[in-house]
C-alpha positions in Angstrom: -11.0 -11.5 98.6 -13.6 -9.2 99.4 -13.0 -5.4 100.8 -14.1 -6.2 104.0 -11.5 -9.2 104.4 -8.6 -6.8 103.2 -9.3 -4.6 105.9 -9.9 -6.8 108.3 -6.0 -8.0 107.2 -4.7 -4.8 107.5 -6.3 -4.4 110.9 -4.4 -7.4 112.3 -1.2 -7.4 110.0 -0.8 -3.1 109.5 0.2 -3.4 106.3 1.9 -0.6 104.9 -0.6 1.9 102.9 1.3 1.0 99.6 0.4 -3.0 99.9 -3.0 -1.7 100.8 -2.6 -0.3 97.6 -1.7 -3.1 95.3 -4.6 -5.1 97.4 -6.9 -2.5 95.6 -5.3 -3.0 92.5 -4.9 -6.4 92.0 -8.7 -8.1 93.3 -10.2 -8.7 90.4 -13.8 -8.3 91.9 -13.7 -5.1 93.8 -16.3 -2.9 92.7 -15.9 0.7 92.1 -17.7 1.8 95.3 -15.4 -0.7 97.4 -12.2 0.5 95.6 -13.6 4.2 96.7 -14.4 2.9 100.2 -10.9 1.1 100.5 -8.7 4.7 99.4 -10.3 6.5 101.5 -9.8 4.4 104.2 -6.1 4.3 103.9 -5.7 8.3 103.4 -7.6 8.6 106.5 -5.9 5.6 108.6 -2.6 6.9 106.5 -3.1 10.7 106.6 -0.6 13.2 104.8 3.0 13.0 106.2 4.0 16.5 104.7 2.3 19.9 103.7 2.8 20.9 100.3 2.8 24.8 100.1 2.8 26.3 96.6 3.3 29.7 98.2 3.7 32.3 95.1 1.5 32.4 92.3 4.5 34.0 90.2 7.8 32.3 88.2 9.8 34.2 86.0 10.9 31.1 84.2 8.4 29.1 81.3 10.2 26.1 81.3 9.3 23.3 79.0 8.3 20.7 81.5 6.5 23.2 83.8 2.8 22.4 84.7 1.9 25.7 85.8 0.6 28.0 82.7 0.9 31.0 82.1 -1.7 32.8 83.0 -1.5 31.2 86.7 -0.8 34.4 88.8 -4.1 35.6 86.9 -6.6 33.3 88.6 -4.3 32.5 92.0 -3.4 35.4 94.4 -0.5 35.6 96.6 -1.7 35.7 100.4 0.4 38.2 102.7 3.1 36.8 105.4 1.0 37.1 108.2 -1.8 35.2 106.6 0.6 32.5 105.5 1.9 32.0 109.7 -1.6 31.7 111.0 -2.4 29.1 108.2 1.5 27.3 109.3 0.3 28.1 113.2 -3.0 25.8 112.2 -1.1 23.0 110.5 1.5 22.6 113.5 -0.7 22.9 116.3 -4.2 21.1 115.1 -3.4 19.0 112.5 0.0 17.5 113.2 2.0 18.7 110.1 5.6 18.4 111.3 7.3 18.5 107.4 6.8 21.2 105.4 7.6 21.5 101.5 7.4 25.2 99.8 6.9 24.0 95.7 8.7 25.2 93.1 7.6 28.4 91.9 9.0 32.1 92.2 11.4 32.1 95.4 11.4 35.2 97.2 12.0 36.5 100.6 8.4 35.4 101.9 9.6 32.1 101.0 12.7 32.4 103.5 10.9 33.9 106.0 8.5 31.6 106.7 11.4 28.5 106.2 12.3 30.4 109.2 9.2 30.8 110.9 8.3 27.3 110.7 11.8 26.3 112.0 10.8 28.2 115.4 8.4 25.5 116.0 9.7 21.9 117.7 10.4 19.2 115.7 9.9 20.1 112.3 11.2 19.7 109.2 11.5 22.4 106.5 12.4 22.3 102.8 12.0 24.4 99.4 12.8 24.1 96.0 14.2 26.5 93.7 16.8 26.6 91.0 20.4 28.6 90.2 19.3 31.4 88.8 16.0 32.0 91.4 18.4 31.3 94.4 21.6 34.2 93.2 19.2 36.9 94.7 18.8 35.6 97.4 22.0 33.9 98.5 23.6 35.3 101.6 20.0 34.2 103.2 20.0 30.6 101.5 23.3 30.4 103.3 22.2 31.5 106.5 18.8 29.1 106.0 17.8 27.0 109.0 15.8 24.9 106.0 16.5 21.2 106.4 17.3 21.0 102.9 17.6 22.3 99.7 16.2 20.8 96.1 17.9 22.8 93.3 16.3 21.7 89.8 19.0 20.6 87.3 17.8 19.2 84.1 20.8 17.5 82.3 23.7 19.0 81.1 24.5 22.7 79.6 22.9 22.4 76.5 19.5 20.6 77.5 19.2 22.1 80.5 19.5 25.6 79.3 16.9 24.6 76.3 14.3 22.7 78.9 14.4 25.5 80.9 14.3 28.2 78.3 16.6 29.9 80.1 20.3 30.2 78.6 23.4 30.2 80.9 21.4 29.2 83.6 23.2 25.9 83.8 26.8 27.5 84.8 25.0 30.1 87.0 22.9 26.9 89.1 27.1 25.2 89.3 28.2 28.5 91.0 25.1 28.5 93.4 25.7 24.8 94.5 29.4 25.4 94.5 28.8 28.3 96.8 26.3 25.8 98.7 29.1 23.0 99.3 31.7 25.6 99.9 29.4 27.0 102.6 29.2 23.5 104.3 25.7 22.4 103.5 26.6 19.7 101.4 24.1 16.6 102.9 21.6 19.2 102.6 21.5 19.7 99.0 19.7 17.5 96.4 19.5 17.9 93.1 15.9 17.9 91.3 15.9 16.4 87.5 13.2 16.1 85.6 12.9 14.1 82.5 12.3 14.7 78.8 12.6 13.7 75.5 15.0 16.9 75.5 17.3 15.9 77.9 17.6 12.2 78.9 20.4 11.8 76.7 22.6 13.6 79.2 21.6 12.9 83.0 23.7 10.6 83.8 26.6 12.8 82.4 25.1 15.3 84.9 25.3 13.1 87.8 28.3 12.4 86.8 29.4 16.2 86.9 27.7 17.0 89.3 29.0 14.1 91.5 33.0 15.3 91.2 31.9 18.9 92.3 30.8 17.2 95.5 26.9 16.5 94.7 25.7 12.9 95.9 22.1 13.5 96.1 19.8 13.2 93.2 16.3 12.7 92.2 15.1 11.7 89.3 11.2 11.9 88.0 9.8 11.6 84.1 8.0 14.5 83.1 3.7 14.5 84.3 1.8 14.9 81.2 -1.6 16.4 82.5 -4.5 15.2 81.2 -4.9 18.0 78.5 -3.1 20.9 79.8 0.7 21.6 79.5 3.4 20.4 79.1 3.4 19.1 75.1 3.0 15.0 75.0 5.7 15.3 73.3 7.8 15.7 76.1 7.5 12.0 77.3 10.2 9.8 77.0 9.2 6.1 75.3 9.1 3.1 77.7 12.2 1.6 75.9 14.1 4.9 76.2 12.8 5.2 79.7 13.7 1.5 81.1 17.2 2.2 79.1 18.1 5.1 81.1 17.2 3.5 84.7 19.7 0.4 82.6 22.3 3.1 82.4 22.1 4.1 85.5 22.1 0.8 86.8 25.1 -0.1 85.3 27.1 3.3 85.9 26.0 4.4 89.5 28.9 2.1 91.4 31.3 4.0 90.1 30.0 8.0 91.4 31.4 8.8 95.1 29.1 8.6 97.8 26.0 9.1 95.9 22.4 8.7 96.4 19.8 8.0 93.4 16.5 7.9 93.4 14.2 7.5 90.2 10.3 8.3 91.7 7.6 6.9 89.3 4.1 8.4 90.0 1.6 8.5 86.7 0.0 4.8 86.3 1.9 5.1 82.6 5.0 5.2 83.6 4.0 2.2 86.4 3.7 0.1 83.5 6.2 1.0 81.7 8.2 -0.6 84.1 6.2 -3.6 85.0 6.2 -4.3 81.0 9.8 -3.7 80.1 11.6 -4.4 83.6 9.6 -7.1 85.4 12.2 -8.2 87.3 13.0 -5.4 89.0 9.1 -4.5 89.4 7.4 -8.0 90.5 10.8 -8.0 92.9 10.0 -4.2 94.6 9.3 -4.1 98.4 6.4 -2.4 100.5 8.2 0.4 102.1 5.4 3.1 103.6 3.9 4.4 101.1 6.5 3.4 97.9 7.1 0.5 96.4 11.0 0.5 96.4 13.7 -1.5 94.5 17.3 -1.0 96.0 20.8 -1.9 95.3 24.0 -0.4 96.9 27.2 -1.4 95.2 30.7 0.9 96.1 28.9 3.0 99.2 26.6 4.2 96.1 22.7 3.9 96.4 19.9 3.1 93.3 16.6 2.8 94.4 13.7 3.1 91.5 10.5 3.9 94.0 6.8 3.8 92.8 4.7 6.4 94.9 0.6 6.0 92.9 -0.9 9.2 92.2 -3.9 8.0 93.6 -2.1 8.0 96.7 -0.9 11.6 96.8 -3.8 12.6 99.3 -1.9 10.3 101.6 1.4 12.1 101.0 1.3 15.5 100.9 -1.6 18.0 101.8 -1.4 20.3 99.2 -2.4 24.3 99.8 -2.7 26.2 96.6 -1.2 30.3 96.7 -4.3 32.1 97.8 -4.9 29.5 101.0 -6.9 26.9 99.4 -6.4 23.2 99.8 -6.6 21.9 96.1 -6.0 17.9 94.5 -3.1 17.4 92.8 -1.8 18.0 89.6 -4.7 20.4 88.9 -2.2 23.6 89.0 -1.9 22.9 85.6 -5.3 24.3 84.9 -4.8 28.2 86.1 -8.1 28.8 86.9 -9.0 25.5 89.7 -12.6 24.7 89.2 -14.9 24.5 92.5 -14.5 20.3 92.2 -10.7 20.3 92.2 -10.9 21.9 95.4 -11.3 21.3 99.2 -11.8 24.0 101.0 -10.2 27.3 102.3 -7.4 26.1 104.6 -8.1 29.0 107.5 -12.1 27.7 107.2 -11.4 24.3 107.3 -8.9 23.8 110.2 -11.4 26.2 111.9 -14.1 23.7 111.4 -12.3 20.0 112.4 -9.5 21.1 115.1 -8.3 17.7 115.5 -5.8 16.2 113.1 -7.7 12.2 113.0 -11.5 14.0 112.6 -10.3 16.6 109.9 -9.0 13.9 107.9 -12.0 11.6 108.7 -14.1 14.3 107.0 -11.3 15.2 104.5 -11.5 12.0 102.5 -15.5 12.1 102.6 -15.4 15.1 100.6 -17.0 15.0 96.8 -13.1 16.1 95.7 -11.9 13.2 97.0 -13.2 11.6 94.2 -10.3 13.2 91.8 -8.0 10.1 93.6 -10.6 7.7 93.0 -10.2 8.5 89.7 -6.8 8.2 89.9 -7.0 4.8 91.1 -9.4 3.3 88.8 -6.8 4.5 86.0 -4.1 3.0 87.3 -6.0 -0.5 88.2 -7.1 -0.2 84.3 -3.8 0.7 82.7 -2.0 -2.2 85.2 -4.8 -4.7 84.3 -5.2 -3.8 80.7 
């Protein structure tokens, strides 16, 4: 099947962007400049359903895992409040962003206020992420939030956690935070972010399982993104047998939590095949659902889903604006310093420039940058082909 005749399916059928996707992947005779034509035309037919804002520059923490180096608030500038809202302003009113994410790095009261500022608008949807220790400062205003919800990073139980996060105590003082949280009544809103490591996938499901009896039922799960060399250490990444084990534990353990929700997301075209290698059943048997493939089972009013969201789809997902207002790729925080091909554009200039949400993201996919998700798609159609 040629690109053309894909298309011209998708134009009759809509597929979803994801089995656009695997149409990409799996034609043998698609050429690189068709398999460039095809993702860009499903990140401009399928633009960004959520603005990603990594809003401060700045975290006191160096975890193990963390992407971000050290020297990040060196080469990437906070922008003031009121530069923030007239960038927020722009998304909302000309390109359509009704779900907004503020990343993980230094909370602060900025953060909060503009949860708050963007909650003033109709219809949208507001989140952050943050974990124990970041959110005791800052508390009595986390509880007063209008946010949608609330991702609090938990990485396995008191030991590992502690160690992956460099951070001791930090553990028992995230607990009190998210026993404060349920006692407060936000309880749906919560999830709890895990991320994992050779250091600590011994004991996540002992911390769902902790978490769970405290009153936590929602949890997501994602193996540690080894960036193509910057941090974290390689060593870091769990083996595809210990990896396919702990979604088998899972598996066989979920039924008996209360009320819970898991999620394992798979991104990096590594950890795709780990799964389609050592669990084909579960991935030749996952289902098109948006932009994930998704395998689900609900057993005891519990929920497991294992979802597989491409990198070289993350243009489609999430509209990433770096700390000092520019619109970057992904994963290339982990660099400190961006370089000029990693990055789109200054956010005020471009929304300036295309006013309309379907003609900015016409011209945002024909941008030389783009071609950092091309070649995120060729490395997934070689390592799932290989």
């Amino acid at each position: 099947m040629s690109l053309k005749e894909i298309l011209e399916v998708n134009e009759i059928n809509r597929e979803s962007p994801i089995g656009l996707w695997k149409s990409l992947i799996e034609t043998p005779d698609l050429m690189r400049e068709e398999l460039s034509e095809g993702l860009r035309y499903i990140s401009a037919q399928y633009p960004p359903d959520a603005a990603e804002i990594v809003m401060n520059a700045a975290c006191q923490f160096d975890c193990h895992h963390c992407i971000y180096p050290k020297d990040y608030p060196k080469f990437n500038k906070n922008l003031e409040l009121r530069v923030w809202k007239e960038i927020f302003k722009g998304l909302y009113e000309r390109l359509g962003f009704r779900t907004f994410v503020f990343g993980g790095r230094g909370l602060n009261k900025d953060t909060l206020e503009a949860v708050e500022y963007l909650k003033g608008f109709d219809d949208t949807k507001v989140g952050f992420i943050a974990d124990g220790p970041q959110m005791e400062r800052f508390l009595s205003q986390i509880l007063e939030s209008p946010a949608d919800w609330i991702d609090v990073s938990v990485d396995g139980m008191a030991e590992q956690h502690d160690t992956q996060r460099k951070s001791p105590g930090s553990f028992y003082r995230s607990v009190e935070v998210l026993e404060k949280l349920l006692g407060y009544g936000r309880t749906p809103m919560v999830a709890i972010l895990s991320t994992i490591t050779t250091i600590n996938q011994e004991s996540l499901l002992e911390m769902v399982e902790y978490l769970n009896k405290i009153g936590l039922s929602n949890f997501h799960i994602t193996p540690v993104g080894i960036l193509d060399n910057y941090r974290p250490s390689p060593n870091l990444r769990p083996s595809q047998d210990d990896f396919n084990n702990l979604i088998d534990e899972f598996k066989r353990e979920y039924q008996n939590l209360r009320d819970s929700f898991i999620m394992f997301h798979i991104a990096s075209g590594r950890y795709i095949r780990y799964l389609k290698d050592g669990k084909p059943e579960m991935y030749h048997t996952m289902k098109a659902d948006g932009k994930q493939l998704l395998w689900s089972e609900e057993l005891n009013n519990n929920e497991f889903h294992v979802s597989i969201t491409p990198s070289s789809l993350t243009a489609s997902r999430e509209f990433i604006i770096n700390s000092n207002g520019d619109v970057i790729t992904a994963e290339v925080v982990g660099m400190g310093k961006i370089p000029d091909q990693y990055i789109f554009g200054d956010a005020h200039q471009m929304m300036a420039t295309y006013k309309n949400r379907d003609r900015f993201f016409r011209h945002y996919v024909q941008l030389p940058v783009f071609d950092f998700y091309i070649g995120k798609l060729m490395q997934e159609r070689g390592i799932l082909r290989s």
